[in-house]
N, C-alpha and C positions, 0 to 999 in steps of 0.2 A: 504494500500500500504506500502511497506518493506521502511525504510528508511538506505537510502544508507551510508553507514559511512563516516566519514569526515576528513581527513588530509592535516594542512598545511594550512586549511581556503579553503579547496577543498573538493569535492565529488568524494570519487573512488567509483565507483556502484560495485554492489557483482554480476560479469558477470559470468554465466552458464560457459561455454565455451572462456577462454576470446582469451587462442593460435588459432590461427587461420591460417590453411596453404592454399592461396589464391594468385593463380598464380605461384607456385613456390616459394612463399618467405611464411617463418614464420611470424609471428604478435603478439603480446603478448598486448594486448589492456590493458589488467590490470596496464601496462606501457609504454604505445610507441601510437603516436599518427600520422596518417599516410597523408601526405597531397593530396588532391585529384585534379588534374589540368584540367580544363575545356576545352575542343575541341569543339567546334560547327559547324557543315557543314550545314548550313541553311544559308541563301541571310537574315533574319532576326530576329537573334538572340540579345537577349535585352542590350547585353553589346558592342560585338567587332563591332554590325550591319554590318554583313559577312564578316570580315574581313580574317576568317579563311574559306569561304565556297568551296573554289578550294581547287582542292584534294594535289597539292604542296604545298600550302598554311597552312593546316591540319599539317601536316605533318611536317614540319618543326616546327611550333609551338607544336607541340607532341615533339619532340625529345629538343626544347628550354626548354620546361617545365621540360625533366629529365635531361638537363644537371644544370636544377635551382634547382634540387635535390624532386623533383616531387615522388613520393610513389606509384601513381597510375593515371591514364588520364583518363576520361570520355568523350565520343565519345558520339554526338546526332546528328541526322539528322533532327529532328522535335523538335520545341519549345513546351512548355508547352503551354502557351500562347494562348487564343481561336484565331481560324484563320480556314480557310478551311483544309480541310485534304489534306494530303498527299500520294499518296497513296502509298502503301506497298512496291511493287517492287521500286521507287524514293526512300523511306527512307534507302532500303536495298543498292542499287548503292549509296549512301552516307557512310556509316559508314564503309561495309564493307571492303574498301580498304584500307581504315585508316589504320583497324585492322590488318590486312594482314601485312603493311609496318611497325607494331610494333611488331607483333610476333619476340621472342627474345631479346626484349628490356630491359629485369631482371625491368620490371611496371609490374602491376597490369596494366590489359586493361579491363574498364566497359565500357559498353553500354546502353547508354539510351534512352529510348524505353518502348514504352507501349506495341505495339504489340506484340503476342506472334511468329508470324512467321516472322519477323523482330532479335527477341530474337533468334531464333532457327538458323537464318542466321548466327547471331554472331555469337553465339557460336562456330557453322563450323570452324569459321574464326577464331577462336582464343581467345575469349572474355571469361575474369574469372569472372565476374559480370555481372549482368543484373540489373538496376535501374530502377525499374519502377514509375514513379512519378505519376503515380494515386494508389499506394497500392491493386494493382496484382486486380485491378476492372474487370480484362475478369482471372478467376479462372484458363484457359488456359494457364497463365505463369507460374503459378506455377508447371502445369505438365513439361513445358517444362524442366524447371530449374530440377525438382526434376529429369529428366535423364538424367541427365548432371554432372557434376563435378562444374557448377558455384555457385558462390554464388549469392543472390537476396538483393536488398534493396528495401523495403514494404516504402514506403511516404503515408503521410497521406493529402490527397486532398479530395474535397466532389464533384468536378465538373463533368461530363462527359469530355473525353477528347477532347480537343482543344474546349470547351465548354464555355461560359462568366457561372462568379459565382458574379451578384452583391450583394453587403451589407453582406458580411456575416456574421452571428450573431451566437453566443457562450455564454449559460451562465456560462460555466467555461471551457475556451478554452483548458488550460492545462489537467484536468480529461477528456476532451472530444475527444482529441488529442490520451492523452493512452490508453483508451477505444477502440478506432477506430484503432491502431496497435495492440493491444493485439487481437482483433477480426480476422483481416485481418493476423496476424502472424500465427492463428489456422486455417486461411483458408489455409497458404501455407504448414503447415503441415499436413493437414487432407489429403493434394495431393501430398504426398512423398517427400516435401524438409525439412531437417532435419532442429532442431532447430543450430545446427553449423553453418550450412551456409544459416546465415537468420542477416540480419542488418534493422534496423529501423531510419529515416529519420524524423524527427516532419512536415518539408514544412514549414521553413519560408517563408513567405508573399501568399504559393498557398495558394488561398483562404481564404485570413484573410487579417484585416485590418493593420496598423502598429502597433498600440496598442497591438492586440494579437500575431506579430512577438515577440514585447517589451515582454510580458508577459511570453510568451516561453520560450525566454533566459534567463529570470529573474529567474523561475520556470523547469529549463532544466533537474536536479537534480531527478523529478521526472516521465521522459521520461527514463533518463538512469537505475533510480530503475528500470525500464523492466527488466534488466537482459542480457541485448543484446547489441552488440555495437554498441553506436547512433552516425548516420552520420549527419551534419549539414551543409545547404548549405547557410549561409550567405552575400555573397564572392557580394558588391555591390547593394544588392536589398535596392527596394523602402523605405521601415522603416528604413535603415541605410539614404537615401539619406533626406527620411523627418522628421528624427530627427535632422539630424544636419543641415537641408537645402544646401542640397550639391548633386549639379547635377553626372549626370552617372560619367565623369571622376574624380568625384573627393570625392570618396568615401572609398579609399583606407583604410585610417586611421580608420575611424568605423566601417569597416569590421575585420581589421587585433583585433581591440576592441571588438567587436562581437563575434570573434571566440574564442581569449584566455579567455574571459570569459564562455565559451560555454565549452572550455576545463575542465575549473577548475570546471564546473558542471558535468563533465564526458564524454564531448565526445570525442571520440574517433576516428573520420577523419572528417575534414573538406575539404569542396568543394570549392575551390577556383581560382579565375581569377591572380592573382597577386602571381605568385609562389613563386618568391624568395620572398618576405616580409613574406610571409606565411609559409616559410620553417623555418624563422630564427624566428619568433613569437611563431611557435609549440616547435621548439627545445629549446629555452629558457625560456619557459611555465614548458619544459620537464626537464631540470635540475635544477630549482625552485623547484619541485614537488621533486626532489633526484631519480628524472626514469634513467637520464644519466650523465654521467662526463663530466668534461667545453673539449673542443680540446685540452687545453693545458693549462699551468700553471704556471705564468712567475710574476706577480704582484705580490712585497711586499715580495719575499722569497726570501733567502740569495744566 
């Protein structure tokens, strides 16, 4: 595996393709780190526990999240999380109307979603990403995608969807990790989605213990050697809440730690509940690194 170079006590990864035009907006991942703001219309999603599941409700928190300076919204109608299914037309009467009431918002609008005609639905509607948090497991999203103008995020999960995965066991979670995206990255290009519009996802905590959340982040450095710009969803999960024993609301702080260390390993957008903290944590991650200039300039000059 290629070792990514290093400035600053950072890992910039050597990306294929790192400009990236997605939604209307340019992206230069070789320097810009795009923050991503979580939308859930589900009655029981693991953070807001539907707080966001009416569709005014959605919606306003979509538009909170770009006026906290938000890069991009992800819109889900169905939890990761085993549970019964949903079925297809529910998940689509969920997301799609979000996406509709943001078309035109100058965001990045993804949708997440396993399904492939759920995906397809999006898209209709306006959706420039498709996140699939099982890593395109029905090979069917990736045709979708590949006729379409979106871009795909490939996550790396071992479970069937909305499937229990207990104990899961990794003798080198990291190589096993990039193994299972670089496999699933050549599924989605063997079905016309170009490597351009292809981002890669590690799955903290799907299916893995805390330990091998910890592991990831420690070893992130060699997910981003991929080549591709890696998305990280850290933004409150369980391995922040059981390292530091710190229940759901109060998680904030080791995620906003989670991520700018996740940065400095190379990645390139994080997924997050808490936008403004995470706005101001990427942009000062980002002019550390010499990516951008302070707002302004007033301390200690004549």
């Amino acid at each position: 595996m290629a070792t990514a170079p290093s400035f600053a006590g950072a890992v910039l990864p050597e990306l294929a393709s790192p400009r990236r035009l997605i939604g209307g907006r340019v992206f230069d991942f070789s320097r810009e780190v795009a923050v991503m703001a979580i939308i859930n219309r589900t009655p029981d999603s693991f953070y807001d526990r539907g707080a966001t599941f009416e569709l005014d409700a959605a919606v306003d928190a979509a538009h909170r999240a770009i006026a906290d300076g938000a890069d991009w919204v992800d819109i889900g109608g169905a939890k990761f999380a085993p549970g019964p299914a949903i079925p297809i037309s529910e998940e689509i009467d969920r997301v799609v109307p979000v996406i509709r009431a943001l078309r035109g918002s100058d965001v990045v609008i993804s949708l997440d979603t396993f399904h492939p005609k759920v995906a397809l639905a999006g898209i209709a509607a306006g959706a420039h990403v498709i996140n699939d948090t099982t890593g395109v497991h029905d090979p069917a999203m990736a045709e979708v995608v590949a006729d379409s103008d979106a871009t795909l995020v490939i996550t790396h999960s071992l479970a069937l969807p909305r499937t229990p995965y207990p104990a899961p066991h990794y003798d080198d979670v990291v190589a096993e990790v990039a193994a299972f995206l670089r496999a699933r990255v050549d599924r989605a290009t063997e079905r016309g989605v170009p490597l351009e519009r292809i981002i890669v996802d590690p799955g903290h905590d799907l299916n893995k213990n805390t330990r091998h959340s910890l592991e990831l982040t420690r070893r992130l450095g060699e997910i981003t050697a991929l080549g591709l710009p890696t998305l990280v969803a850290v933004s409150n999960k369980d391995f922040v809440g059981e390292t530091l024993d710190r229940e759901r609301g109060a998680r904030v702080e080791g995620s906003l730690a989670a991520a700018v260390f996740c940065i400095l390993q190379g990645a390139r957008i994080v997924r997050m509940h808490n936008v403004a903290a995470a706005v101001d944590a990427a942009r000062m991650t980002e002019a550390i690194l010499g990516f951008r200039e302070p707002a302004y300039l007033r301390h200690n000059l004549a």
